[in-house]
C-alpha positions in Angstrom: 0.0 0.0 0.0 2.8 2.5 0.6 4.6 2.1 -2.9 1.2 2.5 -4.4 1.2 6.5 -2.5 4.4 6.9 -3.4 3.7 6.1 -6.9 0.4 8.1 -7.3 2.3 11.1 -5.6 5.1 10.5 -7.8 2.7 10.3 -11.0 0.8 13.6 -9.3 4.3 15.5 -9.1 5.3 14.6 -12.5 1.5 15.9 -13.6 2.1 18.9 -12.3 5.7 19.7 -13.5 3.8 18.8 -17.2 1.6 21.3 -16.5 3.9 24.0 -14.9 5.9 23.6 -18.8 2.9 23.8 -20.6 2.3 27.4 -19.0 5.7 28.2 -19.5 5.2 27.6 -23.7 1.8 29.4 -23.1 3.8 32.4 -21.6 6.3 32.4 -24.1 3.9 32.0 -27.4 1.4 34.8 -26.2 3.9 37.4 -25.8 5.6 36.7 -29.3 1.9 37.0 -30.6 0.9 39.8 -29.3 4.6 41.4 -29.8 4.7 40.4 -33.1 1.1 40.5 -34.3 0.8 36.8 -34.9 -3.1 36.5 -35.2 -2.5 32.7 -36.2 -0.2 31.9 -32.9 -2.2 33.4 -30.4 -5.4 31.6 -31.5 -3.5 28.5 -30.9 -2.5 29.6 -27.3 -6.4 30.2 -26.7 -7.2 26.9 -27.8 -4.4 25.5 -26.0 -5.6 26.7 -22.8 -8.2 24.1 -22.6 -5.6 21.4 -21.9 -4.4 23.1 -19.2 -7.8 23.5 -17.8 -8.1 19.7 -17.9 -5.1 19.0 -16.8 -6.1 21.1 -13.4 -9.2 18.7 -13.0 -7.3 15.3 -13.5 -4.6 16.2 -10.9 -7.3 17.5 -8.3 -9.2 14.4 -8.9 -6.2 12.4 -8.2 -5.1 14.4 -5.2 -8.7 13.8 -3.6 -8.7 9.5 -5.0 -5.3 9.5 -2.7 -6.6 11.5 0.1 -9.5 9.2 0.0 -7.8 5.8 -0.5 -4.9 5.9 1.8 -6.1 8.8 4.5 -2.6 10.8 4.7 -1.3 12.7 7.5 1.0 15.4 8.1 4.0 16.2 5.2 1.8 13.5 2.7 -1.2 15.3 3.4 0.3 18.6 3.0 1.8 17.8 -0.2 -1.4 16.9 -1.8 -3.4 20.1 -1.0 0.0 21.6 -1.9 -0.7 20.0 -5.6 -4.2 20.7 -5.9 -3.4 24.7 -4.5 -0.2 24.5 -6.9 -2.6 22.8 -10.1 -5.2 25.9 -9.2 -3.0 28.5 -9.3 -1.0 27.5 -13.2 -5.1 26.9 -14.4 -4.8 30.7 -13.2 -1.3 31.5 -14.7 -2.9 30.0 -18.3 -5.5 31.9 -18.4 -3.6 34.8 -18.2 -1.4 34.4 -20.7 -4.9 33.2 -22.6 -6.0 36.8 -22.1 -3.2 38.8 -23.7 -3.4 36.7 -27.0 -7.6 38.0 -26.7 -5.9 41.6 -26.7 -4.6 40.7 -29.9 -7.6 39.1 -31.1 -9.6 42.1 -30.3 -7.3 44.5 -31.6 -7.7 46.3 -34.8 -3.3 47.5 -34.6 -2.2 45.4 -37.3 1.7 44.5 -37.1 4.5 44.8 -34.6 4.1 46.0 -31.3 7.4 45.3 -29.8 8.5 46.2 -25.8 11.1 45.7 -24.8 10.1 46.0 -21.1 7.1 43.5 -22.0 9.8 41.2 -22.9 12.4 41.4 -20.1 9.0 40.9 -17.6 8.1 37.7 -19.1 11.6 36.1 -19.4 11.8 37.1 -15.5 8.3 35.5 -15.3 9.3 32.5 -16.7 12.2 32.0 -14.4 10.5 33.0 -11.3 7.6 29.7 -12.6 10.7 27.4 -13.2 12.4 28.0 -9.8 9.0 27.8 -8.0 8.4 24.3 -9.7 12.3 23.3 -8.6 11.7 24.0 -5.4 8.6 22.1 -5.2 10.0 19.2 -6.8 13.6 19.0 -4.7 11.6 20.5 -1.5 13.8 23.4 -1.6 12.6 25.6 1.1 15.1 28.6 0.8 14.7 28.9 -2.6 10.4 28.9 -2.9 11.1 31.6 -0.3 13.1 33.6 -2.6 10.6 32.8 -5.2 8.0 34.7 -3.3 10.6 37.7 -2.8 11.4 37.7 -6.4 8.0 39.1 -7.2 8.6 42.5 -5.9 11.2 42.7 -9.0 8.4 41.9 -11.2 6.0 44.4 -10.0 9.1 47.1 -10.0 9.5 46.3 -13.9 5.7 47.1 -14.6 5.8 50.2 -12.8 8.4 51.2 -15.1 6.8 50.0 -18.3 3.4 51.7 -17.0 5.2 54.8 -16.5 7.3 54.9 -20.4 3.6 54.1 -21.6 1.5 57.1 -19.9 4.7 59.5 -21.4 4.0 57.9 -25.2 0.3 59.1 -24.4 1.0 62.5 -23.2 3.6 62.9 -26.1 1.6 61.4 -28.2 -2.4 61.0 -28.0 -2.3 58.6 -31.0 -0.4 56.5 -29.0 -2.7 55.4 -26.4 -4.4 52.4 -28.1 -1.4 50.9 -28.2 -0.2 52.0 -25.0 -2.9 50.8 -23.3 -3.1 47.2 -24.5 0.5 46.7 -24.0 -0.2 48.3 -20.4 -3.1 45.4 -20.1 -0.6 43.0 -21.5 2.1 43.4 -18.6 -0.8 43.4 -16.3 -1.3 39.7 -17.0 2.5 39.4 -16.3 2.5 41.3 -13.5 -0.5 39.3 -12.2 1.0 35.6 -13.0 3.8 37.2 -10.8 1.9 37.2 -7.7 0.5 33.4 -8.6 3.9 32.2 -8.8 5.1 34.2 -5.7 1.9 32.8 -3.8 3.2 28.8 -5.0 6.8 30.2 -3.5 4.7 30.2 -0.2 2.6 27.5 -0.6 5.8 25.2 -1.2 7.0 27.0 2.2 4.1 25.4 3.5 4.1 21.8 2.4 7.7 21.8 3.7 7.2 23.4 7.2 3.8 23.2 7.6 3.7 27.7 8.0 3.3 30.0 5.5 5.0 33.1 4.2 2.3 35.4 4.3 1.3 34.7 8.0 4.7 35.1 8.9 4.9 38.4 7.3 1.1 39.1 9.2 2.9 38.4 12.6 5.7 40.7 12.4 3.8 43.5 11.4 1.6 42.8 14.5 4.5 43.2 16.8 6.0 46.3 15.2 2.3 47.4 15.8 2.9 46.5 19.5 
């Protein structure tokens, strides 16, 4: 009975790290569509999505078949709401990267709209979901810690690309159509950010059993004090 857990938690890691890669091609394909205007590219990301969705319900359902089969306690237990929270959160990440290729779609700004801001946030995006997933695989505390830190970088780089794209408005009204959607584009970056930051934490958890963010709650209670 315990080789069988060990082998559906072994199939539900390996799920998940399928998954995690799958976002990470979904990342990279909707910013070269909507960068580069590929109409033809990003409906494939949209359609791709739906994998991912199912690929969120299959792991869930085998995190709960475990749960129910073989009653885990402590770090097993842990891991498995860890997967079905981790599996939750990249259904999120996909959609998001789903959502910039729909800026294209709905655009009528035919051609290139190259950032180079836009791209130096998703490349830091993409590392940011790959060192989350190591740490989850190789239990690697310290570093889903400095996963979840790593996100104030991230929000620091949209600030800056928000900022350049409100001056090409004011020095240029005709700009703000394309200002704007590569504004909303980041967004979704800058929104998959905090999802990966909040698996940093949640792979805190699985390993110690506390989180990041009621860590951070406590200490600003006793500075309060």
């Amino acid at each position: 009975m315990v080789k069988k857990f060990e082998m559906m938690l072994k199939e539900i890691e390996n799920d998940l790290m399928k998954m995690a890669n799958m976002c990470i091609e979904q990342i990279e394909d909707s910013i070269k569509a909507f960068t580069e205007g590929d109409r033809e590219l990003a409906k494939k990301v949209r359609k791709k999505d739906d994998e991912i969705d199912l690929m969120e319900i299959e792991i869930e359902d085998k995190c709960i078949k475990a749960i129910a089969l073989y009653q885990p306690v402590s770090g097993d237990l842990r891991e498995l709401i860890t997967a079905i929270k981790i599996s939750s959160k990249l259904e999120k990440i996909g959609d998001n990267a789903s959502k910039i290729c729909k800026l294209l779609l709905k655009s009528k700004i035919e051609g290139s709209r190259k950032n180079e801001l836009l791209i130096v946030m998703k490349d830091y995006l993409i590392t940011m979901l790959k060192n989350a997933m190591i740490s989850f695989k190789n239990r690697d505390e310290d570093l889903a810690r400095e996963v979840y830190e790593m996100d104030k970088r991230l929000d620091d780089l949209y600030e800056q690309l928000y900022r350049s794209m409100i001056s090409k408005i004011l020095e240029d009204p005709k700009n703000l159509t394309l200002a704007t959607e590569i504004i909303f584009a980041a967004k979704y970056l800058e929104r998959s950010g905090n999802i990966v930051a909040s698996i940093g934490d949640r792979v805190v958890y699985m390993i110690t059993g506390e989180r990041i963010k009621e860590e951070e709650l406590e200490e600003r209670i006793e500075e309060k004090e």
